[in-house]
N, CA, C and O atoms as a GROMACS GRO file, in nm:
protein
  332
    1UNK      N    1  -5.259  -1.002  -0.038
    1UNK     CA    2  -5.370  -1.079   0.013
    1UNK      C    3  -5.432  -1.012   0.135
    1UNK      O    4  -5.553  -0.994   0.148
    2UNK      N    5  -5.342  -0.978   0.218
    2UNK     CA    6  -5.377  -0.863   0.336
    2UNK      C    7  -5.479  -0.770   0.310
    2UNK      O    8  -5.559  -0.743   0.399
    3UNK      N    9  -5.489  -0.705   0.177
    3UNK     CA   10  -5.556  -0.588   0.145
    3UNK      C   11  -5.706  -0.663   0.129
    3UNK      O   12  -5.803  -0.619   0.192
    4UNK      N   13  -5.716  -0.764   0.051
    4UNK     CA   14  -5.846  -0.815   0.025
    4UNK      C   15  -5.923  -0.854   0.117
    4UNK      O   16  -6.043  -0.865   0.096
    5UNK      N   17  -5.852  -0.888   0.268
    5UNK     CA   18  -5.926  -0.919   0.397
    5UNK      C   19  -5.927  -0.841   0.404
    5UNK      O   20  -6.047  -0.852   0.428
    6UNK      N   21  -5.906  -0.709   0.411
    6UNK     CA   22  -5.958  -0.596   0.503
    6UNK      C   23  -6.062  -0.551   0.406
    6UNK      O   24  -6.173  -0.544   0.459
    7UNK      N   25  -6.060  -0.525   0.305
    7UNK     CA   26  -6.132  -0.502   0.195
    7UNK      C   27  -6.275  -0.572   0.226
    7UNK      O   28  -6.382  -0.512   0.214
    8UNK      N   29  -6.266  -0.682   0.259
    8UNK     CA   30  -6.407  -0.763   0.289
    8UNK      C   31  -6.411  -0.725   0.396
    8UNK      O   32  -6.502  -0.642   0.384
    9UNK      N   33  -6.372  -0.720   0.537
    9UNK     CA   34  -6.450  -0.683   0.624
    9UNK      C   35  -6.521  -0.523   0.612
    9UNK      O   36  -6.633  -0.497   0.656
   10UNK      N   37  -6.438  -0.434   0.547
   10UNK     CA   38  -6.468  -0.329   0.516
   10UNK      C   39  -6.611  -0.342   0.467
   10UNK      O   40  -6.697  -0.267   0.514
   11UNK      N   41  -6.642  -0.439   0.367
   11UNK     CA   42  -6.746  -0.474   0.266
   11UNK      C   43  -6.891  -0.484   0.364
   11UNK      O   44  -7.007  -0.443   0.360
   12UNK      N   45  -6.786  -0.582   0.470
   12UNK     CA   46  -6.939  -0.683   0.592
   12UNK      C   47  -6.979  -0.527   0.651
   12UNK      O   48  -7.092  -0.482   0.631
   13UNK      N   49  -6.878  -0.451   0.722
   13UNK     CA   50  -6.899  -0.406   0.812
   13UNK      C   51  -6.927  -0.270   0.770
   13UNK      O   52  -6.912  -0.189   0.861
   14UNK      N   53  -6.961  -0.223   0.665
   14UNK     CA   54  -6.994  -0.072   0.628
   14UNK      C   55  -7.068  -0.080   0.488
   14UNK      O   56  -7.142   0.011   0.454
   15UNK      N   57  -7.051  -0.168   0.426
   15UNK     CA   58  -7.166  -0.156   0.287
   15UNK      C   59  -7.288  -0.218   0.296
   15UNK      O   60  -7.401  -0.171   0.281
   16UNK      N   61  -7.248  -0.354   0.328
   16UNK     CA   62  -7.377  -0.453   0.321
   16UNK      C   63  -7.494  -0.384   0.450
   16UNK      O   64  -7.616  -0.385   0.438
   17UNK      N   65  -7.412  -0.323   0.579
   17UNK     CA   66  -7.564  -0.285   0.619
   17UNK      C   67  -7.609  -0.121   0.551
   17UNK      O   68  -7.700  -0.052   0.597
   18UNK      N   69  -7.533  -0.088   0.447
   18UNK     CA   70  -7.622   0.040   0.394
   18UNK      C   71  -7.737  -0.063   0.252
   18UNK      O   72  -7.852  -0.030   0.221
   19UNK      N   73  -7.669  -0.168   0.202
   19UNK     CA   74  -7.753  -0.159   0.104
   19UNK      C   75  -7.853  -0.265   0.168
   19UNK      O   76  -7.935  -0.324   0.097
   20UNK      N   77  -7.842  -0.291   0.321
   20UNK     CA   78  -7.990  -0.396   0.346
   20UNK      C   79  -8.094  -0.218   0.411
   20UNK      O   80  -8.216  -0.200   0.420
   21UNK      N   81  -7.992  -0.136   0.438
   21UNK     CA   82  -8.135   0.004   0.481
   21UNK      C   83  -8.171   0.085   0.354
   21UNK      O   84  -8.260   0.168   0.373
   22UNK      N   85  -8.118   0.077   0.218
   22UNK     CA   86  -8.142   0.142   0.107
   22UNK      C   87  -8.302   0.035   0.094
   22UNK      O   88  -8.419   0.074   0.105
   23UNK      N   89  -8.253  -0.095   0.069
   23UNK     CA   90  -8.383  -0.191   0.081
   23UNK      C   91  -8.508  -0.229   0.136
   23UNK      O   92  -8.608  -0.281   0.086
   24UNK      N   93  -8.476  -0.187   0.264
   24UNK     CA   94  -8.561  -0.173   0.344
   24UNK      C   95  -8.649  -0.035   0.339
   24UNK      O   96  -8.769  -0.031   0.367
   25UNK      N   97  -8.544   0.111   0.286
   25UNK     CA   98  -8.637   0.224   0.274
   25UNK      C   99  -8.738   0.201   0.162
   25UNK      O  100  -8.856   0.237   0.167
   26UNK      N  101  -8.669   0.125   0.045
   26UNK     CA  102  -8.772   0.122  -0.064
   26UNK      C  103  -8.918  -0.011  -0.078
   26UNK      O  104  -9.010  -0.022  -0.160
   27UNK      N  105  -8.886  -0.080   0.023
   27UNK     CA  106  -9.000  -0.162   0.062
   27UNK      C  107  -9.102  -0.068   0.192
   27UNK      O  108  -9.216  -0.088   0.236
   28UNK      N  109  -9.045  -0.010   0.210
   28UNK     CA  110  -9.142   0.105   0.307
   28UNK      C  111  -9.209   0.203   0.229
   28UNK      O  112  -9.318   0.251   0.262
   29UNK      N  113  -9.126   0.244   0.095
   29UNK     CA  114  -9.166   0.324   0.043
   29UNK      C  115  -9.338   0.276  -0.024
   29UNK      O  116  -9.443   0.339  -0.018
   30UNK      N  117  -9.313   0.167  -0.074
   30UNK     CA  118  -9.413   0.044  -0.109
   30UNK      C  119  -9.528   0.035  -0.053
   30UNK      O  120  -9.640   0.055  -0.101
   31UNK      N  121  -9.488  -0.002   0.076
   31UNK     CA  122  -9.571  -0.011   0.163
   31UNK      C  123  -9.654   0.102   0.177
   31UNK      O  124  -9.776   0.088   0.165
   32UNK      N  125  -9.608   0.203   0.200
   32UNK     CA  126  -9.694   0.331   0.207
   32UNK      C  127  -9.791   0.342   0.064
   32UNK      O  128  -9.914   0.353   0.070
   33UNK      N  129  -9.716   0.339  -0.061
   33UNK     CA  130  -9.845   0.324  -0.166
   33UNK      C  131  -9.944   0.233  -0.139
   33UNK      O  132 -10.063   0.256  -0.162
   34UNK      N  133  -9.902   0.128  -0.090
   34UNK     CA  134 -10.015   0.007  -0.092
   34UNK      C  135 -10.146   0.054   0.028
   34UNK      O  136 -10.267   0.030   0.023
   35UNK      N  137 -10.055   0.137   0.144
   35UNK     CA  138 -10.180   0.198   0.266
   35UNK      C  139 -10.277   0.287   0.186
   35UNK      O  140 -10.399   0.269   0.182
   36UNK      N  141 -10.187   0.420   0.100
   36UNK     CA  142 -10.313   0.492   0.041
   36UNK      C  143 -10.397   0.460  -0.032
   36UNK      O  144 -10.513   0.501  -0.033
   37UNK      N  145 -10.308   0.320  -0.157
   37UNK     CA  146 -10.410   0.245  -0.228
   37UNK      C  147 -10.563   0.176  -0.142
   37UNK      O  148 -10.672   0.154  -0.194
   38UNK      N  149 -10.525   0.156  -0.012
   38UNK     CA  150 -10.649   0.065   0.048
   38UNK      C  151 -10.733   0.226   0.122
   38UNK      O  152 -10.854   0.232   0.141
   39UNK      N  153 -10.659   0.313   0.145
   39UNK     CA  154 -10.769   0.424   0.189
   39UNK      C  155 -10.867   0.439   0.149
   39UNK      O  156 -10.981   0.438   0.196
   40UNK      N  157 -10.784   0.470  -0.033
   40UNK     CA  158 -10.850   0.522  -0.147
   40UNK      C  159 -10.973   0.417  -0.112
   40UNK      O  160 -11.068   0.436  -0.036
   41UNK      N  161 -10.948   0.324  -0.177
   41UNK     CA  162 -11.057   0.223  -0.162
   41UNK      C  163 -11.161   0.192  -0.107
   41UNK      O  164 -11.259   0.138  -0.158
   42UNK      N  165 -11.142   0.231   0.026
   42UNK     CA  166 -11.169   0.204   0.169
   42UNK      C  167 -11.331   0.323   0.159
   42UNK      O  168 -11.446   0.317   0.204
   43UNK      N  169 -11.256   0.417   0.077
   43UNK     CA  170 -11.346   0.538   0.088
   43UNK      C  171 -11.408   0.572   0.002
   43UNK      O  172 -11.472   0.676   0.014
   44UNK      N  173 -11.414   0.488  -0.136
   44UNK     CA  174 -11.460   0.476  -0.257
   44UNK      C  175 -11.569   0.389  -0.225
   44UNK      O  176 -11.678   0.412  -0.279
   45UNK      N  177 -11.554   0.278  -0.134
   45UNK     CA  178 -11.663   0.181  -0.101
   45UNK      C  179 -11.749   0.247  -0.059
   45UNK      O  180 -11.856   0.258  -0.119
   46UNK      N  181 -11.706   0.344   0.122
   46UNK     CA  182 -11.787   0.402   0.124
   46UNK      C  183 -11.897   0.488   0.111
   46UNK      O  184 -12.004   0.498   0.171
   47UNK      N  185 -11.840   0.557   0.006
   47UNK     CA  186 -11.943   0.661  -0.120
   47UNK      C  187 -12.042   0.589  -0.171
   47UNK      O  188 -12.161   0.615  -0.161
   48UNK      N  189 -11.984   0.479  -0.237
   48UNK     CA  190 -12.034   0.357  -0.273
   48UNK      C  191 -12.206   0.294  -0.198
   48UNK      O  192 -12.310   0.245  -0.241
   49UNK      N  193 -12.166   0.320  -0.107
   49UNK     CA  194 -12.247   0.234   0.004
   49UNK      C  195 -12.361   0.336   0.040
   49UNK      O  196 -12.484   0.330   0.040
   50UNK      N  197 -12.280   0.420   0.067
   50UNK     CA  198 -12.378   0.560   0.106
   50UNK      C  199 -12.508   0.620  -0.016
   50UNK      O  200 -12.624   0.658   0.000
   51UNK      N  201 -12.419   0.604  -0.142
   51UNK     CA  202 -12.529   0.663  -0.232
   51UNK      C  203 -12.624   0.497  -0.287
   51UNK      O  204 -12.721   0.515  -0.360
   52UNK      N  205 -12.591   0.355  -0.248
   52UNK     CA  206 -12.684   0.263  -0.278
   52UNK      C  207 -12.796   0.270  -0.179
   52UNK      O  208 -12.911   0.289  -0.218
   53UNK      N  209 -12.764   0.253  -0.038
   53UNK     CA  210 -12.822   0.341   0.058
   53UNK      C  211 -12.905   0.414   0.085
   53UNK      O  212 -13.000   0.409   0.164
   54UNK      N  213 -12.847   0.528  -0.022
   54UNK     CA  214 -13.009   0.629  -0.064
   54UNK      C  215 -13.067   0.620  -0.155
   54UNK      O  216 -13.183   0.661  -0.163
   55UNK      N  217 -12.997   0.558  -0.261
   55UNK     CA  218 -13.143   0.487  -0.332
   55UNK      C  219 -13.206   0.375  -0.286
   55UNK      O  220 -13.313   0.398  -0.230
   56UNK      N  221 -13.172   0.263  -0.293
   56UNK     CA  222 -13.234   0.153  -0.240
   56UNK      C  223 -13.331   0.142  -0.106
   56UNK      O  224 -13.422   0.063  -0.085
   57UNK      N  225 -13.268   0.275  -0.002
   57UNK     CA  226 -13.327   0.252   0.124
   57UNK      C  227 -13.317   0.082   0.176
   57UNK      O  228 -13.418   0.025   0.216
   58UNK      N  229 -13.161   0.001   0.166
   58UNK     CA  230 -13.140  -0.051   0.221
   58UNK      C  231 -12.989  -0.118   0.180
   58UNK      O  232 -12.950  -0.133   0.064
   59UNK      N  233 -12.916  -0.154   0.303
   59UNK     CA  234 -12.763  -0.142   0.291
   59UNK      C  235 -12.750  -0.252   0.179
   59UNK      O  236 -12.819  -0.354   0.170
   60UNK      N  237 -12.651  -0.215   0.099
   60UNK     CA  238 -12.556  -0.289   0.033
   60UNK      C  239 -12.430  -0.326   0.029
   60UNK      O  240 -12.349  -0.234   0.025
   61UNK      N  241 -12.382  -0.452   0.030
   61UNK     CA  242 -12.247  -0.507   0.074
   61UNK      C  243 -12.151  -0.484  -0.088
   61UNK      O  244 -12.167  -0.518  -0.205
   62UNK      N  245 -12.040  -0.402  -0.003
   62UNK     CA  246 -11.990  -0.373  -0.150
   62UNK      C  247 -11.851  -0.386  -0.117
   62UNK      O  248 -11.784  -0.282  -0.111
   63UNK      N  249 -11.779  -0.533  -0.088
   63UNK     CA  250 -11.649  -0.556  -0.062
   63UNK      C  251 -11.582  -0.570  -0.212
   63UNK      O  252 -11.611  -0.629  -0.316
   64UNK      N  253 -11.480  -0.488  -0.168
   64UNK     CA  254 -11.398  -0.471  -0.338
   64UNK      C  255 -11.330  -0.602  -0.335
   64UNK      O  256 -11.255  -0.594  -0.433
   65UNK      N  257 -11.314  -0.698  -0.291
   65UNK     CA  258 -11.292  -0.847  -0.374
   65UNK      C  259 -11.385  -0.856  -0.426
   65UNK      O  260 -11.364  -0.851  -0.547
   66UNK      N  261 -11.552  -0.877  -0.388
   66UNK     CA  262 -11.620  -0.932  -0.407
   66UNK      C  263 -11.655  -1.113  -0.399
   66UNK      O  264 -11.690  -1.199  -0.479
   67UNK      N  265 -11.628  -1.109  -0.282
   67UNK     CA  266 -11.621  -1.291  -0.225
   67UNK      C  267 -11.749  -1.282  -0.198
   67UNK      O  268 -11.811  -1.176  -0.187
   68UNK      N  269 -11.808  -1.438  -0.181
   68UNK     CA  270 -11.939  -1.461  -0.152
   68UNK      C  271 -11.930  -1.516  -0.051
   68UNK      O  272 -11.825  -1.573  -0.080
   69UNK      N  273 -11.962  -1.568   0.103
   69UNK     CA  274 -11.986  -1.677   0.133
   69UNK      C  275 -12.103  -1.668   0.166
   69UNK      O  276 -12.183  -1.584   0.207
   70UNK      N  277 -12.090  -1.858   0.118
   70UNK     CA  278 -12.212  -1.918   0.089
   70UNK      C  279 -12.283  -1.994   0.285
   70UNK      O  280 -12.209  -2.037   0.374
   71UNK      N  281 -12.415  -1.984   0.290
   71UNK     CA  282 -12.466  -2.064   0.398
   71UNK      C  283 -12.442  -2.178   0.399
   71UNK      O  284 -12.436  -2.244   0.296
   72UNK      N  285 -12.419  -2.229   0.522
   72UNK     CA  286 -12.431  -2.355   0.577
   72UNK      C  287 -12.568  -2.433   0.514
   72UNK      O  288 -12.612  -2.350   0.434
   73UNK      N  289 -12.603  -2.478   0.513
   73UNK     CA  290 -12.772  -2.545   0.486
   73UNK      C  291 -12.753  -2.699   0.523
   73UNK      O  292 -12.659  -2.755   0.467
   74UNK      N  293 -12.826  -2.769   0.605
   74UNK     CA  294 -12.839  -2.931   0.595
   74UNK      C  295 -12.756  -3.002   0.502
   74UNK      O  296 -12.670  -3.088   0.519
   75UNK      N  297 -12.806  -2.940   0.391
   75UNK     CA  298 -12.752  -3.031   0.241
   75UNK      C  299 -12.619  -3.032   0.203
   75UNK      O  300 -12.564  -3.109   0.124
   76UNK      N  301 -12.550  -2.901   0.295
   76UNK     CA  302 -12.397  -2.894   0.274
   76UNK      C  303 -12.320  -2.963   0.337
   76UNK      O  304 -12.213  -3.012   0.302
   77UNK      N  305 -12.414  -2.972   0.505
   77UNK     CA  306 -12.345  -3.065   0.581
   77UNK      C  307 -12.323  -3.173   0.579
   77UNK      O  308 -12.221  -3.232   0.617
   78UNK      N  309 -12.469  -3.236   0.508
   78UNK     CA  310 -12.489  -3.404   0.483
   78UNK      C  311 -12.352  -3.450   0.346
   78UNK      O  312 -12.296  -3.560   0.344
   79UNK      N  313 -12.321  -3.328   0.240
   79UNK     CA  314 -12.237  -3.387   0.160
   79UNK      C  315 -12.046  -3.404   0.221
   79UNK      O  316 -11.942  -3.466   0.199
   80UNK      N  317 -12.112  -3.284   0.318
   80UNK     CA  318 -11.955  -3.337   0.412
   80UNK      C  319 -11.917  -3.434   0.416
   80UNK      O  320 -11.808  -3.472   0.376
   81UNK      N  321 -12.061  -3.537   0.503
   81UNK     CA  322 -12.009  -3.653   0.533
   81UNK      C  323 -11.986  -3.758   0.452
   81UNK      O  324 -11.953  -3.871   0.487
   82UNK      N  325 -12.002  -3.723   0.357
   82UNK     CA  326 -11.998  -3.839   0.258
   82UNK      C  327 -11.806  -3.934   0.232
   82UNK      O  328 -11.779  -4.046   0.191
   83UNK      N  329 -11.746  -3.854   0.265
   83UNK     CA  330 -11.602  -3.861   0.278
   83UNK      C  331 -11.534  -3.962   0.337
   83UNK      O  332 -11.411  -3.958   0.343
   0.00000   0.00000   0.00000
């Protein structure tokens, strides 16, 4: 029985913190794809923007979600209150 306590602390005190930094390297690793993924992006927009730009001769909003928001107007506010 002796052997199996030491055996577990052995476990606490020398494995479990290698496999929480094995974990942690490969969520970093992650992380780093996900930064170049938004570079990429980042700089694809901008091309993006630059050549609407020169055609249009005037800026275009070119967020890669593509969200809208919408104006405020009277009519939005008045249905606020309806509540």
């Amino acid at each position: 029985m002796l052997i199996y306590f030491i055996l577990g602390i052995l476990f606490d005190e020398f494995i479990l913190p290698l496999i929480s930094s094995a974990a942690e390297l490969c969520v970093m690793f992650f992380e780093k794809q996900k930064g170049k993924l938004a570079v990429d992006i980042a700089k694809m927009n901008k091309e993006v923007n630059d050549i609407s730009e020169e055609i249009n001769k005037e800026p275009v909003n070119t967020v890669a979600m593509g969200f809208h928001i919408p104006s405020n107007t009277e009519e939005d506010l008045e249905e606020d209150d309806d509540f």
